[in-house]
C-alpha positions, 0 to 999 in steps of 0.5 A: 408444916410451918414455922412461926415468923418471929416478928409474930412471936415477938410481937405476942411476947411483948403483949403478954408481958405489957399486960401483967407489967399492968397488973390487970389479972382479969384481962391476963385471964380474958386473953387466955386463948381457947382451945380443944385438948385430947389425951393419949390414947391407946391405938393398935397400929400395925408394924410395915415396911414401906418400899418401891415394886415392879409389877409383872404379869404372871404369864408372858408370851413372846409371839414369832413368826412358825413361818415364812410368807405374806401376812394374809390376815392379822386378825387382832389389834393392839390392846386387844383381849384375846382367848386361848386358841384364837387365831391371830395370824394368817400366812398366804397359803397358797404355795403350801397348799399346792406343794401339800396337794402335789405331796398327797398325789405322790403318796396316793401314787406310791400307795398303789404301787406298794399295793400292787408289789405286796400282791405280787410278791405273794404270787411269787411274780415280785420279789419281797426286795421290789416289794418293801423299795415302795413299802420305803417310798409309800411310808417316806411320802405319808412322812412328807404329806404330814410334815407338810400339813404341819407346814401349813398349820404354821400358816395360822397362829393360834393365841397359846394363852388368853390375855392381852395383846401388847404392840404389834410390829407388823401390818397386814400385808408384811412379809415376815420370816420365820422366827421375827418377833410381833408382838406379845400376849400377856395376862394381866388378870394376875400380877406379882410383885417382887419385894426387897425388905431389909434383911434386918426385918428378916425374922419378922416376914413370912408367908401369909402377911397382907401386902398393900399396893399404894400409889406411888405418892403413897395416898390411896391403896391400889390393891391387897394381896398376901407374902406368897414366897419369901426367899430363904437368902439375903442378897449379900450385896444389898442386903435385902431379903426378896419376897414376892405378892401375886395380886389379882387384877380383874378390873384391869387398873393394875399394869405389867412393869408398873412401879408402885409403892409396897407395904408389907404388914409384918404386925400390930402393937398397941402404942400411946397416940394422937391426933393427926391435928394436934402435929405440927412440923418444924425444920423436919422435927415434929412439936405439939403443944402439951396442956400444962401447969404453972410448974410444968411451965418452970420445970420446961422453961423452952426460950422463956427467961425465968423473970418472963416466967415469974410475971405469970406466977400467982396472983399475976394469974389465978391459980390453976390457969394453964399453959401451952408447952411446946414439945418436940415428940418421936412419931410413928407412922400416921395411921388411920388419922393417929400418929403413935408416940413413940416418945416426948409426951407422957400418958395422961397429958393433954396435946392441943387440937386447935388455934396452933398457929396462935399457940406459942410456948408458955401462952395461957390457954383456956381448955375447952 
């Protein structure tokens, strides 16, 4: 972006207009600048939207203690990438191994018992009521032994999902309670976004268009994925219909609740373009300089006095000679190096593709 200093803009009008009060129309002629011209062309650009996304992993689990006790080993660290079912945790052990011990021997002692009154009972020296009181205490005690085995399993934490271990609260060494949060494990190898467009775009979204990830100052793409989910409300406070991407993530640069720029590719047309150099900006509004004749220079005069304008009309310059016009234009999203037009220049004409910053309006100019 840029804006011509006026002192310069004087000081080339007053140049121009010295040299034809002179009447030197081979001189007027050498001072024509070159320059390089192209045409509208024809481009497919594609019709997005651009907004702000959160990533989430598609699969978090937030990991508590099953237990009361010591922390005997803590058997991952931070960062680290763990499988299903690898251990992560160990309790001390040894009070419940003991009260697991002492709950085997009381069920091995009321199995003998049942065992010894079953038979009696069929000898008729027990009664069947002796005989099912320690059928009672032999089933309450394989009861007791198997909630103590369970017991002893919430000693060792088994990681439920593969993925990545988040922060840990504890260290090997703590005492922790049974229900106290550690840490989480979350897969990052699959993330979603989710996706508000205007729900004036609503007719034109549906599953299957290709979303881009781009980094948040839009320059390069991070990642590709498709329109998963599109929700059949619009949010009647925002206005905004949600649509959600999953993005796959093997390389790992991709992170939980990382905010990044989303484009949602809803289409493609053809429009009439231009280069990417032959755009300049002023106070917000984009200008190029089109190739013209001596009459597109009366018909668009700009700031020119019409007696600036006849010091330029034949034989002041040969005929034919051309000019600089300046133009403000309507343009589209930049797209691989093209900008659309969406409005400003006609088809057919030429824009200028270099020396803008010697170009003013109405300049004779030399198309190479």
């Amino acid at each position: 972006m840029f804006r011509r200093p006026l002192t310069v803009f004087a000081a080339t009008l007053a140049a121009s207009q010295f040299l034809l009060a002179c009447g030197g129309t081979e001189e007027t002629k050498q001072n024509a600048l070159p320059v390089a011209a192209a045409p509208l062309a024809s481009a497919r650009f594609t019709d997005s939207v651009d907004t702000i996304t959160t990533l989430e992993s598609v699969q978090i689990v937030n990991l508590a203690s099953r237990a009361n006790g010591r922390i005997l080993r803590l058997g991952v660290q931070e960062g680290q990438v763990v499988q299903q079912g690898q251990l992560l945790m160990q309790l001390d052990q040894t009070q419940q191994r003991a009260e697991l011990a002492s709950a085997i021997a009381a069920m091995e002692a009321n199995k003998k018992d049942f065992q010894r009154f079953e038979y009696l009972a069929k000898q008729g020296a027990a009664s069947d009521f002796q005989r099912d009181r320690f059928r009672e205490a032999y089933i309450s005690s394989i009861q007791d032994v198997k909630a103590r085995q369970a017991d002893l399993a919430f000693n060792n934490l088994q990681a439920p999902i593969s993925g990545v271990i988040s922060d840990l609260v504890v260290k090997q060494g703590d005492v922790i309670q049974e229900g106290d949060p550690f840490t989480k494990i979350i897969r990052n190898d699959r993330l979603f976004a989710r996706i508000d467009l205007p729900a004036v775009r609503s007719a034109q979204v549906r599953e299957g268009q290709r979303v881009i990830l781009l980094a948040p100052d839009g320059s390069r793409p991070l990642a590709q994925g498709t329109v998963d989910f599109v929700d059949p409300t619009v949010d009647p406070t925002t206005q905004g219909l949600l649509v959600k991407s999953v993005f796959n993530n093997p390389g790992g640069i991709l992170r939980n609740g990382q905010r990044l720029r989303a484009r949602v590719e809803l289409g493609a047309r053809e429009f009439p373009s231009i280069p990417f150099a032959a755009v300049t900006q002023s106070s917000g509004q984009s200008f190029v300089f089109v190739v013209g004749s001596f009459a597109d220079l009366q018909r668009l005069p700009g700031q020119l006095k019409k007696e600036d304008i006849d010091k330029l009309a034949p034989p002041a310059l040969p005929s034919g000679t051309q000019f600089a016009l300046q133009t403000p234009v309507k343009l589209g999203p930049l797209e691989n190096n093209r900008y659309p037009v969406l409005s400003g220049v006609a088809p057919g004409k030429q824009v200028i593709t270099t020396n803008l910053l010697k170009l003013r309006h109405g300049a004779p100019v030399k198309v190479n």
